[in-house]
C-alpha positions as CSV (number, residue, x, y, z in Angstrom):
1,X,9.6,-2.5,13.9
2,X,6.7,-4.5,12.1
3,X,6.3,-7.6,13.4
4,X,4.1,-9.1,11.3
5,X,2.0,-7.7,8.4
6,X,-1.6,-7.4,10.0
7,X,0.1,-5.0,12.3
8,X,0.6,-2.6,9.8
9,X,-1.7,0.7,10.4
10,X,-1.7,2.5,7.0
11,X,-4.3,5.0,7.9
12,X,-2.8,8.1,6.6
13,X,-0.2,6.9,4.6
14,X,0.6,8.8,1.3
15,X,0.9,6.5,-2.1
16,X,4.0,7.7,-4.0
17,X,3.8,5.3,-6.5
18,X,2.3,1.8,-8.1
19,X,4.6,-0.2,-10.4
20,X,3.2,-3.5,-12.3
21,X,5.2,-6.1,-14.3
22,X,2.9,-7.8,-16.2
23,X,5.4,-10.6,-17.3
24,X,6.6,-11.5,-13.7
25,X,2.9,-10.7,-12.4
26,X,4.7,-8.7,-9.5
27,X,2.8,-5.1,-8.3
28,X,4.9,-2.4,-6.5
29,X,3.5,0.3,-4.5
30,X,6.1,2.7,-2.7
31,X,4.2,4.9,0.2
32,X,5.5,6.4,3.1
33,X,3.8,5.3,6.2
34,X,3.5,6.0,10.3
35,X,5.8,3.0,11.7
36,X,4.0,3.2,15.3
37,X,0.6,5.6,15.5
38,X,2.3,7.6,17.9
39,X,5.5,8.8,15.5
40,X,5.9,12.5,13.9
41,X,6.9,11.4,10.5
42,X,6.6,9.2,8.1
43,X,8.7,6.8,6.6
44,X,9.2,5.1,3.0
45,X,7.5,1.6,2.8
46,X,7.5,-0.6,-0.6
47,X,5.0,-3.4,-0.4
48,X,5.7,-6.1,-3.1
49,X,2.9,-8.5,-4.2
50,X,4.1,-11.4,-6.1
51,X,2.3,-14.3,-7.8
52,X,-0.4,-11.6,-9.0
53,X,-3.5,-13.0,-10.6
54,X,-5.6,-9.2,-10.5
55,X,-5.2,-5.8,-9.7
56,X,-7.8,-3.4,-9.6
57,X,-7.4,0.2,-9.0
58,X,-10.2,2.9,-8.9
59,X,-8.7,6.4,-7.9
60,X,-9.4,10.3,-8.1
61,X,-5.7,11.7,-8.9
62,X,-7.0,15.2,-8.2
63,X,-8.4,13.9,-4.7
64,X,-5.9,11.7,-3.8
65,X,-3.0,14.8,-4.7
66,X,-5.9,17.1,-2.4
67,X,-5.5,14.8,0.6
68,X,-1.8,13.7,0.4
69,X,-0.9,16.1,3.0
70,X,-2.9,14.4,6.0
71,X,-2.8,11.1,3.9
72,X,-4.8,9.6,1.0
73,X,-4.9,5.9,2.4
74,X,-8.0,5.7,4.7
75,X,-7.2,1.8,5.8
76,X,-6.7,-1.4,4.6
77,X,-7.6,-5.3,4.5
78,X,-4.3,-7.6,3.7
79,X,-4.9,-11.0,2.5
80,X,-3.0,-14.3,2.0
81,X,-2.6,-17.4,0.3
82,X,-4.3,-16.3,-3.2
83,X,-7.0,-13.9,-1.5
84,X,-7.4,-10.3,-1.8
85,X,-6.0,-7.3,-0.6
86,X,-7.7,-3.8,-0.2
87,X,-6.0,-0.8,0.3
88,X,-9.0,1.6,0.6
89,X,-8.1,5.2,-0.9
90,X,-9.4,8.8,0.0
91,X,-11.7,8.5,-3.3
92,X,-10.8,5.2,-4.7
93,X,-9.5,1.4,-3.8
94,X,-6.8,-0.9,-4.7
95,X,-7.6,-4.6,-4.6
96,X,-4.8,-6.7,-5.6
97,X,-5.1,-10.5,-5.1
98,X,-1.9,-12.5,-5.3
99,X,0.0,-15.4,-3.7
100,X,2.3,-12.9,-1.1
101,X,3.1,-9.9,0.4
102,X,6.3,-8.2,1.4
103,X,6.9,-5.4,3.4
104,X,10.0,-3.4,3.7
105,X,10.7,0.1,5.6
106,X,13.3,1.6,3.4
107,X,15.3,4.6,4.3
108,X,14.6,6.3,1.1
109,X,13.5,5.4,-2.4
């Protein structure tokens, strides 16, 4: 399993959804991801940001729906300690810059 957080490869990962709570400046975004390059299937991941300052998100729906089947999450760029993160989209990005970042495989949402 993930060892630490710049490990994780999220080329190809599908976004399933991005939740935001304004009043506890938290941002949600539930995926399902490759766990090792080399596995068949994906599985869910929820990465929680916490301490949020911004979040920026630029996105096609109609693209990212068009590529969910090989993946609509081309790579990305984690930060720490109050810098940004990019998660770079088929047609659009998600910068988010906050204090931390968890990252928990679920085995379902």
């Amino acid at each position: 399993m993930l060892k630490e957080i710049n490990e994780l490869e999220l080329h190809d990962a599908i976004i399933k959804s991005t939740h935001i709570n304004y009043e506890a400046k938290v941002v949600e975004i539930k995926m399902v991801a490759y766990v090792n390059s080399n596995d068949a299937s994906r599985c869910p991941l929820l990465m929680t940001f916490s301490d949020v300052e911004s979040f920026h998100e630029i996105s096609n729906f109609r693209s990212l729906d068009k590529n969910s089947f090989a993946g609509n999450v081309n790579y990305w760029i984690p930060a720490f300690d109050k810098n940004t993160t990019y998660i770079y989209l088929s047609d659009g990005c998600l910068a988010i810059q906050a204090t931390s970042i968890d990252v928990r495989w679920l085995d379902s949402f």
